[in-house]
C-alpha positions in Angstrom: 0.0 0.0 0.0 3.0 2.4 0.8 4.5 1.8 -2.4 1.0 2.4 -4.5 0.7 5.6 -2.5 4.2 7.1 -2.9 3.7 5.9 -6.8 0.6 7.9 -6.9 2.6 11.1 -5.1 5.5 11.0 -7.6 3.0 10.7 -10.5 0.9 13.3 -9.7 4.0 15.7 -9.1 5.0 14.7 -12.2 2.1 16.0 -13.9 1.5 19.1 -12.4 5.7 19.9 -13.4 4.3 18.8 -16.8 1.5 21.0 -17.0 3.6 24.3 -15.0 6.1 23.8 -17.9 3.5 23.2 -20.9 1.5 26.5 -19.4 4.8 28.5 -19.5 5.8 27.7 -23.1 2.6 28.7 -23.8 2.6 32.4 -22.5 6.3 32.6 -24.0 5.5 32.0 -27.4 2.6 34.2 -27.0 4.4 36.8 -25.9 6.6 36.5 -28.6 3.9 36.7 -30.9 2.6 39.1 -29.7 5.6 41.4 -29.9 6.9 40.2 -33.2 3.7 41.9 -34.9 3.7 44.6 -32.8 7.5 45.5 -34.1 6.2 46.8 -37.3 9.6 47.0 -39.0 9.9 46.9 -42.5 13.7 48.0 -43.7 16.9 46.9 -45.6 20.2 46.9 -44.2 23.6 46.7 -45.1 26.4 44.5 -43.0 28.8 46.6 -41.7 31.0 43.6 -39.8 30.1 40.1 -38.2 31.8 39.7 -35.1 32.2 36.5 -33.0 31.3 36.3 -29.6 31.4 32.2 -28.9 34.1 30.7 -30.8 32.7 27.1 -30.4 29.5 27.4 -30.8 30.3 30.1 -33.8 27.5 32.9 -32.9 27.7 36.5 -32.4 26.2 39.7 -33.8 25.9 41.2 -36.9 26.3 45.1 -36.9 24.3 46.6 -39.8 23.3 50.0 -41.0 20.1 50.9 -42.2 19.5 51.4 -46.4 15.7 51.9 -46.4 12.9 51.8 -43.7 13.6 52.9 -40.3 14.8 51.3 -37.0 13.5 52.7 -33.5 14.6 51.3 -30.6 12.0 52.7 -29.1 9.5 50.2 -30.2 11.2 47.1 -28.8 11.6 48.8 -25.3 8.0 50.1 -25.3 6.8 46.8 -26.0 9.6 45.1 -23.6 7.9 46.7 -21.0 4.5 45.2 -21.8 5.4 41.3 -21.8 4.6 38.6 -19.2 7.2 36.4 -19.2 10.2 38.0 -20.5 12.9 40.1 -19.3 14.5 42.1 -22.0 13.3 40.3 -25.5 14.9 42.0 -28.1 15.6 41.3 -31.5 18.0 44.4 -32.9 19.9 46.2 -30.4 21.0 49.7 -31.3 24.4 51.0 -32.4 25.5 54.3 -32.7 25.6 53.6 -36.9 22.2 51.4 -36.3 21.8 47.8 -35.1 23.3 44.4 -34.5 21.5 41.4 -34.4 22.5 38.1 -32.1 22.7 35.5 -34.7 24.3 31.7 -34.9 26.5 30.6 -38.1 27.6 33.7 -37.9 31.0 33.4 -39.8 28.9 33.1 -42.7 28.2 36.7 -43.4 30.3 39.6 -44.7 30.6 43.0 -45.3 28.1 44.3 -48.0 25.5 41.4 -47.0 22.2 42.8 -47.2 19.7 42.5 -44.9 15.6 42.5 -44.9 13.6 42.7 -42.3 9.7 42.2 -42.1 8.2 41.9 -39.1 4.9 42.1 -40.7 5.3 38.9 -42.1 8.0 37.4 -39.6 10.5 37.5 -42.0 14.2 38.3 -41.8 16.7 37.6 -44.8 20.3 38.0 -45.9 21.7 38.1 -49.3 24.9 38.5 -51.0 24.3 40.0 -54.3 20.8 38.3 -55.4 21.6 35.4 -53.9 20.1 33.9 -50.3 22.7 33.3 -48.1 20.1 32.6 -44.9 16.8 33.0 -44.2 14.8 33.0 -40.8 12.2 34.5 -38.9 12.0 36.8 -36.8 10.9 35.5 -33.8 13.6 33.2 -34.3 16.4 35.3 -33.8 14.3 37.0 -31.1 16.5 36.4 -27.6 15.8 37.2 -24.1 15.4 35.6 -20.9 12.3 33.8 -19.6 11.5 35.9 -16.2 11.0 31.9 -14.4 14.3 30.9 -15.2 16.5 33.2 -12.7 19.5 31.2 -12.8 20.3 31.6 -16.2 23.5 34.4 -16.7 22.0 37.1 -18.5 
């Protein structure tokens, strides 16, 4: 009997972890939904420099200056301050000469790159020339921190 209630204990936990977690994901990704359309950017860019932050793992950011369109950080801060369970989402972080983006693969890119950004349609691109050279979304290379998760460095 003491192992069929213990059993019952562990499985119940079990579940409600399951269903804390599950919950969770769920307001994340509707918060970045949510702030994705609400970006409302729609520009070109040009790659000024790719620079490597993590060796190993080969990301870092990609400094760019905007062609066409405009960038405000503005926006993302106005709408940082409205999420639930983030704590500093942020897809372009301003430069002095206009943004840099956090991205993996990053020795991939060069000067003269260009960039597009949609938000609109959750779409982020970079060419060389005419060509494709990646293609993602935006909320993809959206990063911040999940507000529950207090251990992780920021």
């Amino acid at each position: 009997m003491k192992r069929w209630t213990v059993f019952v204990i562990v499985a119940l936990f079990v579940v409600a972890l399951a269903r804390i977690v599950i919950t969770t994901q769920n307001a994340v990704d509707a918060d970045v939904t949510s702030y994705i359309k609400n970006l409302n950017y729609k520009l070109s860019a040009r790659v000024d420099s790719a620079v490597v932050t993590n060796e190993s793992k080969g990301v870092g950011f990609l400094f760019c200056s905007v062609s066409s369109g405009s960038f405000d950080p503005s926006v993302e801060n106005f709408l940082g301050n409205h999420l639930k369970e983030h704590q500093r989402l942020r897809f372009m972080f301003p430069t002095p000469n206009g943004f840099k983006v956090f991205l993996g693969g990053i020795k991939k890119f060069a000067p003269s790159d260009s960039v597009i950004v949609d938000s609109d349609i959750n779409r982020f691109a970079i060419f060389r020339g005419s060509e494709p050279i990646w293609e993602s979304r935006v909320s993809n290379t959206t990063v911040g921190k999940v507000s529950f998760a207090f251990w992780l460095p920021d």
